[in-house]
C-alpha positions in Angstrom: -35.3 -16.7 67.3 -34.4 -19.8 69.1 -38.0 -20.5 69.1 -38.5 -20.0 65.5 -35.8 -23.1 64.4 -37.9 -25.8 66.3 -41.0 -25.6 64.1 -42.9 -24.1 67.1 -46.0 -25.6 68.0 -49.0 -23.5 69.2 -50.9 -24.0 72.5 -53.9 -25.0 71.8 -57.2 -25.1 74.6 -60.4 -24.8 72.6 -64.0 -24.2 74.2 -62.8 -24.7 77.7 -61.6 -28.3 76.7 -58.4 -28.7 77.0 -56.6 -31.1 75.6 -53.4 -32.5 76.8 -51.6 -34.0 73.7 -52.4 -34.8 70.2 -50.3 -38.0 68.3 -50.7 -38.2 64.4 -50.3 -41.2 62.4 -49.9 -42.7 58.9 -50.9 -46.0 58.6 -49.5 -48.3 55.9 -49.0 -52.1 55.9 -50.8 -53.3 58.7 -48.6 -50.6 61.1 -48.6 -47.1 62.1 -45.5 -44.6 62.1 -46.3 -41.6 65.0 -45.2 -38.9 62.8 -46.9 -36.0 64.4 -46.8 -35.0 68.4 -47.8 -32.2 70.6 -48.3 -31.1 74.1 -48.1 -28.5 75.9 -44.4 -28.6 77.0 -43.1 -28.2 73.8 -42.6 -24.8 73.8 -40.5 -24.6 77.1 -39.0 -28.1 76.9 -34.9 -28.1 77.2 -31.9 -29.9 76.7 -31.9 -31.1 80.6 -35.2 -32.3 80.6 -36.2 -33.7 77.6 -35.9 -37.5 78.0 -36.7 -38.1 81.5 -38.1 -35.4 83.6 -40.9 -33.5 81.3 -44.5 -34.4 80.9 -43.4 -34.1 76.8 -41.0 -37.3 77.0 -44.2 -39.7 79.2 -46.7 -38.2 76.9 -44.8 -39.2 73.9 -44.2 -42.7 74.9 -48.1 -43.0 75.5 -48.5 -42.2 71.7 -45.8 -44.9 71.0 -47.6 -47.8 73.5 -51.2 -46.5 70.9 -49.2 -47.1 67.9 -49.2 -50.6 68.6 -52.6 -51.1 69.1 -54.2 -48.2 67.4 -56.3 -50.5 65.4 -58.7 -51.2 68.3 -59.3 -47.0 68.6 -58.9 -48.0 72.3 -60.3 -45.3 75.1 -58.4 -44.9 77.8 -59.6 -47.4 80.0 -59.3 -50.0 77.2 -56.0 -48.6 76.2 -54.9 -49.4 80.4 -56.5 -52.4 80.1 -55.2 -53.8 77.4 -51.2 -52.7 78.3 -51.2 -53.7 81.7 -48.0 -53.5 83.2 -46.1 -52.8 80.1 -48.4 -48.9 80.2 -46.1 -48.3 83.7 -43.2 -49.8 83.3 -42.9 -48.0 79.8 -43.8 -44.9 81.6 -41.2 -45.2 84.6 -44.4 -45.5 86.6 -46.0 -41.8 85.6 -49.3 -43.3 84.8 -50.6 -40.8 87.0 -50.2 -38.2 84.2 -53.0 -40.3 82.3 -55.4 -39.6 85.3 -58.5 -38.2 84.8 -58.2 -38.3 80.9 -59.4 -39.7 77.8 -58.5 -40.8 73.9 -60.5 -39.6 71.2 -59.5 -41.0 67.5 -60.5 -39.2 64.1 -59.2 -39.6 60.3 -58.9 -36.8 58.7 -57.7 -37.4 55.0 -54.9 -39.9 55.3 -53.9 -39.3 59.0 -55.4 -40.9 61.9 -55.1 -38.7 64.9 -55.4 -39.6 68.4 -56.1 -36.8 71.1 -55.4 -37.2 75.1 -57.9 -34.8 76.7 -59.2 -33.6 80.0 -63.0 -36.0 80.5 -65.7 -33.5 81.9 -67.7 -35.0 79.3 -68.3 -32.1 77.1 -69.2 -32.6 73.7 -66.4 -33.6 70.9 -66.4 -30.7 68.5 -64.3 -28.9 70.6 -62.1 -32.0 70.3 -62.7 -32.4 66.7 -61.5 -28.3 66.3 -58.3 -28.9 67.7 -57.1 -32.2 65.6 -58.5 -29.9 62.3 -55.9 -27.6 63.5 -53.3 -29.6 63.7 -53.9 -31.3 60.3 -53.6 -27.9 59.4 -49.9 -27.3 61.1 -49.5 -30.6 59.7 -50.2 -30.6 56.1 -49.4 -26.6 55.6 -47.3 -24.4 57.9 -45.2 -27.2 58.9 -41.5 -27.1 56.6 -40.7 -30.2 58.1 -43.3 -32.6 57.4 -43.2 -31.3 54.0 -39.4 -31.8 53.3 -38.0 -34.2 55.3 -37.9 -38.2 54.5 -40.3 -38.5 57.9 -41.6 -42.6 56.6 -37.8 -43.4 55.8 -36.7 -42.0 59.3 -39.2 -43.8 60.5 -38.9 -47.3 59.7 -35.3 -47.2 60.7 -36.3 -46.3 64.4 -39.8 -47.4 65.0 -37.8 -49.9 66.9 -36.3 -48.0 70.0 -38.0 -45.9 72.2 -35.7 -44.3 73.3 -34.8 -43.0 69.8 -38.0 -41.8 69.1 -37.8 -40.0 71.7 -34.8 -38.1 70.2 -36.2 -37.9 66.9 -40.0 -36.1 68.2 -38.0 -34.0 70.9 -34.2 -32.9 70.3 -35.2 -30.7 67.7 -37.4 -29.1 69.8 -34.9 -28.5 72.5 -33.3 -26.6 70.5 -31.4 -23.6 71.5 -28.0 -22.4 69.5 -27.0 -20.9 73.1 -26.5 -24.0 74.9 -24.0 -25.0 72.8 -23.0 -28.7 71.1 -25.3 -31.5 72.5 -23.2 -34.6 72.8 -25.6 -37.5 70.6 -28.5 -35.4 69.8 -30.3 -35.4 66.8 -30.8 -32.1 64.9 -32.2 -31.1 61.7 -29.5 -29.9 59.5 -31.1 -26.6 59.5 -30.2 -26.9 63.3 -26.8 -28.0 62.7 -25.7 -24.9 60.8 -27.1 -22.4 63.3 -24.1 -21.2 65.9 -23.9 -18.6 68.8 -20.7 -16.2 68.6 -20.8 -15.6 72.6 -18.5 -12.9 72.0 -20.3 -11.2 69.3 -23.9 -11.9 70.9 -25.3 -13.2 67.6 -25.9 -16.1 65.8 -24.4 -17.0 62.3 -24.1 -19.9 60.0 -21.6 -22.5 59.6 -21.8 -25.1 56.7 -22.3 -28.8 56.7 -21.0 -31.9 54.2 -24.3 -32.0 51.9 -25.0 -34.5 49.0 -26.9 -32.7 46.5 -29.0 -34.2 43.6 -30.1 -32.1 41.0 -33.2 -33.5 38.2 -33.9 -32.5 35.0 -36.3 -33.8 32.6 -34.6 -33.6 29.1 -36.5 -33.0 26.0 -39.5 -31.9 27.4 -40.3 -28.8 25.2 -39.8 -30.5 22.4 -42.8 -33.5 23.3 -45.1 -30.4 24.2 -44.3 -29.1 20.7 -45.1 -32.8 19.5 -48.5 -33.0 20.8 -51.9 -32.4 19.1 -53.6 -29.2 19.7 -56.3 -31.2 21.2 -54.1 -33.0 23.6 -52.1 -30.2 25.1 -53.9 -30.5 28.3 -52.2 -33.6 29.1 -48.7 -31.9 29.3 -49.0 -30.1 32.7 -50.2 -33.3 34.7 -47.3 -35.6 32.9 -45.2 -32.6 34.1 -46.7 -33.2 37.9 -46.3 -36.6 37.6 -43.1 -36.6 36.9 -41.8 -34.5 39.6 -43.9 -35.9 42.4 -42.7 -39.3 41.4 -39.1 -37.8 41.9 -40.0 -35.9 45.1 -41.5 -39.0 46.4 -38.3 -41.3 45.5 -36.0 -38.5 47.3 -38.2 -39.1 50.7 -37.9 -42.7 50.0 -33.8 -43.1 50.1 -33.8 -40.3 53.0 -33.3 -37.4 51.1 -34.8 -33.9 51.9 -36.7 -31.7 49.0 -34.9 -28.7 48.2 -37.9 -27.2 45.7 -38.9 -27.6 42.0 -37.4 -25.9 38.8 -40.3 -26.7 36.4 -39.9 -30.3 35.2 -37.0 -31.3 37.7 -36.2 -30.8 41.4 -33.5 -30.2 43.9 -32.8 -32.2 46.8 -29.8 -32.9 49.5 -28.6 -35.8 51.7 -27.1 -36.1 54.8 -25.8 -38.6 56.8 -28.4 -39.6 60.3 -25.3 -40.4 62.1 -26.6 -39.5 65.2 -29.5 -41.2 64.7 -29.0 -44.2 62.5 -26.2 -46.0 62.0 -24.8 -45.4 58.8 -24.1 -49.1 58.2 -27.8 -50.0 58.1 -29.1 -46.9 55.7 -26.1 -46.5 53.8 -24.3 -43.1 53.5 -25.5 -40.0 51.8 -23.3 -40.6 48.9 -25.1 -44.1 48.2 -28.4 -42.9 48.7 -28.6 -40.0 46.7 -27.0 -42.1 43.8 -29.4 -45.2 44.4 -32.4 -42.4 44.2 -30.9 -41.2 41.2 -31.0 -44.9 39.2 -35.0 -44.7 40.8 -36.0 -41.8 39.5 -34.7 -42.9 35.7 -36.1 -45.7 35.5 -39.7 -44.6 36.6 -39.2 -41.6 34.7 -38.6 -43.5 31.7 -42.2 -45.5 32.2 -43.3 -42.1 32.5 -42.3 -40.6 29.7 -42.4 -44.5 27.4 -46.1 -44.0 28.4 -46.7 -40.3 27.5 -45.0 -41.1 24.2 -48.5 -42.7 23.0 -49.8 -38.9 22.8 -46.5 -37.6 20.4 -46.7 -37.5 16.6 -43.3 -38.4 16.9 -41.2 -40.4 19.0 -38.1 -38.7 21.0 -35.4 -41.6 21.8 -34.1 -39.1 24.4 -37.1 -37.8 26.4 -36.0 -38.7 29.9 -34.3 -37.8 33.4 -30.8 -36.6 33.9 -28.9 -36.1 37.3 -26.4 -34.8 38.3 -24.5 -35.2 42.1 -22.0 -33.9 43.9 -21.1 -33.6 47.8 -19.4 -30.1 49.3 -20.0 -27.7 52.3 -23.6 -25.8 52.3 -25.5 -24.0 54.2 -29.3 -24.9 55.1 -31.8 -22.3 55.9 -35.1 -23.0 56.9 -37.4 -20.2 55.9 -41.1 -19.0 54.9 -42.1 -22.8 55.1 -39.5 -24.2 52.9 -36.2 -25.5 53.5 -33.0 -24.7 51.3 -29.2 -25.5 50.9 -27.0 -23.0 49.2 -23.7 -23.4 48.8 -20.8 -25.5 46.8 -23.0 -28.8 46.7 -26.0 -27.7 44.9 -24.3 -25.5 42.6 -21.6 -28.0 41.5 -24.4 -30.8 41.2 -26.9 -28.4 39.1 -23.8 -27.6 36.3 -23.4 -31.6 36.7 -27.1 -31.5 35.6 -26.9 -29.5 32.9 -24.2 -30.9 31.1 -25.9 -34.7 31.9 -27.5 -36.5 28.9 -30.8 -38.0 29.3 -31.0 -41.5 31.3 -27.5 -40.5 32.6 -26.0 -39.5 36.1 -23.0 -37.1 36.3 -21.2 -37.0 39.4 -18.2 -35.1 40.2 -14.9 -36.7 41.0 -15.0 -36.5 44.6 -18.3 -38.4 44.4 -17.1 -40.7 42.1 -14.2 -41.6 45.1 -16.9 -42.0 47.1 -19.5 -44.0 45.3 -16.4 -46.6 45.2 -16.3 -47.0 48.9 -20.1 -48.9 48.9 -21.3 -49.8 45.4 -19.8 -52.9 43.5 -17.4 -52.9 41.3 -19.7 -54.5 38.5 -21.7 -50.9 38.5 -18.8 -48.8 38.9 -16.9 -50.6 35.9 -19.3 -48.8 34.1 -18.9 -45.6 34.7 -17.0 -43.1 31.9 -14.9 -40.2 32.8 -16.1 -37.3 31.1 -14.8 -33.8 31.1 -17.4 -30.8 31.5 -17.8 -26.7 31.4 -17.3 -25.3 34.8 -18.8 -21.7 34.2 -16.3 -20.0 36.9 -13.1 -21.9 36.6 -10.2 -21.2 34.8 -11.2 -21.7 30.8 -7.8 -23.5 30.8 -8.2 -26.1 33.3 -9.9 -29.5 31.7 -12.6 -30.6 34.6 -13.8 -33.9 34.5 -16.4 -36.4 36.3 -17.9 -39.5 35.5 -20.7 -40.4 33.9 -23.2 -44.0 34.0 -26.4 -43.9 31.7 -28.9 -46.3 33.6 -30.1 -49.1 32.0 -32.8 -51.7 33.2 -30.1 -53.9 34.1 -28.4 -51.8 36.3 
């Protein structure tokens, strides 16, 4: 079970070859982030030997030294050559682990990978098999790499070492057994997982979630706007819209909760055991500074689809709504959910949004006060809504801000 909530990785030894660790990375901007590692500790590492003592934590800081120069493709002699000193002091002196191997670099698709293998000097396809496999695990079995804001994370520890470290191997230490880890970093998937020692089992606890729910408004009515002959175009504006969305969430930190035909869910945390909340901003900011994002680019979206419509529709655009509360998150069948007060509170905040307008709920609104200006938040309206299971006597109310260019 334990096992099962670290994203296991599978060991991998292909025609006799076997290879020792495997690094992915997207390049961007002249840099590489080291979004992907394996080796073969993973699947025993612990809590007590993660940083220091294991193979995993030296082999990961061998894929952070190649980030720096991964431009070169270096071999390994190159790759000693060109580090010097910095290779062992890095290391703690472990350079011996490096003995006796070799770096072999491939692109697949938009990934470079790197692979640390055994040299007998065998041929590379059995090299080349096992980074395919791994683009697989990678791009398709992987819920993490698909949900979580892995750039954003990223480029706020690329930095430190030593938080790298935590971010590629405290998750996979994982085990609900041991208890609370003082300063380690979890998924919040992780987080909500708890042993009962006295009932043997493990259960779920909730944790403070920002929620953002998306809808696009008035989109039936420009498909019913179109010419017969220019139908086709409706599905990929529809696509375009939500993967712009999906791709701002990732952007401000946010995790993808899943799609609901022309909108999406998603939910924020705070990295406070990773980043320091001061230099990201909370989860309450982020998710609202998403939510003015994915407006506006909507809005070019949708001013630019409007060329197709026999008739224009002033309101064809995003709403959002937000709220923070106690959820649960479950990771699953490849996907990763919240349920709980947060996502439904924000999704009737949603629905009762109008279009270029975010709708948050009081508590946010408290919030949202703390860290944005009081220039934005002057513009901000109270507005009551429907809450579907309270009391049809009580008046419930949040405040809304429609989001012009300007803001």
């Amino acid at each position: 079970m334990a096992q099962s909530l670290r994203d296991p990785l599978r060991h991998c030894v292909f025609r006799a070859q076997n290879i020792t660790a495997v690094y992915g990375y997207i390049i961007s901007a002249n840099e590489a982030s080291l979004v992907y590692f394996w080796c073969d500790d993973l699947k025993g590492i612990k809590w007590t030997n993660a940083q220091k003592k294991s193979n995993a934590s030296t082999l990961l800081r061998v894929g952070i030294l190649l980030r720096s120069i991964y431009f070169v493709h270096p071999n390994m002699h190159k790759f000693k050559a060109l580090l010097g000193d910095m290779l062992s002091e890095q290391l703690s002196g472990r350079i011996d682990i490096l003995e006796g191997k070799n770096i072999y670099w491939a692109n697949l698709n938009n990934i470079q990978f790197a692979c640390v293998y055994t040299d007998d000097g065998r041929s590379s396809s059995s090299i080349l098999e096992c980074l395919a496999f791994h683009l697989d695990y990678f791009k398709l079995r992987s819920p993490i790499w698909n949900v979580a804001p892995m750039r954003y994370l990223f480029k706020y520890t690329n930095h430190s070492i030593e938080t790298l470290v935590r971010l590629h191997l405290n998750p996979k230490c994982f085990n609900p057994k041991d208890g609370p880890i003082e300063q380690a970093f979890l998924w919040p998937w992780q987080i909500c997982i708890h042993h009962d020692e006295q009932m043997e089992c493990l259960h779920y606890k909730t944790v403070e979630t920002t929620s953002l729910v998306f809808d696009l408004r008035r989109s039936t009515v420009a498909m019913e706007q179109l010419r017969r002959s220019d139908l086709g175009y409706f599905s990929p504006f529809i696509k375009d819209i939500v993967k712009n969305a999906r791709e701002v969430i990732f952007s401000h930190g946010g995790f993808f909760d899943k799609e609901t035909g022309d909108g999406l869910v998603a939910h924020f945390i705070d990295f406070n055991s990773l980043i320091d909340k001061n230099d990201c901003g909370s989860s309450h900011k982020r998710a609202f500074d998403a939510a003015v994002e994915i407006i506006r680019s909507t809005s070019e979206l949708c001013n630019s689809f409007m060329r197709k419509l026999r008739f224009g529709i002033s309101d064809l655009g995003a709403a959002v709504g937000i709220h923070t509360g106690e959820s649960v998150w479950i990771s699953e069948d490849n996907q990763v959910r919240a349920i709980g007060e947060s996502v439904i509170l924000a999704s009737r905040l949603c629905s009762e949004a109008e279009s270029r307008n975010v709708f948050v709920s009081n508590i946010e609104f408290e919030e949202l006060d703390k860290e944005i200006g009081p220039q934005v938040m002057s513009l901000f309206s109270k507005r009551t809504y429907k809450g579907k299971e309270f009391d049809s006597r009580a008046t419930l109310f949040g405040y809304s801000i429609r989001i012009e260019d300007n803001i």
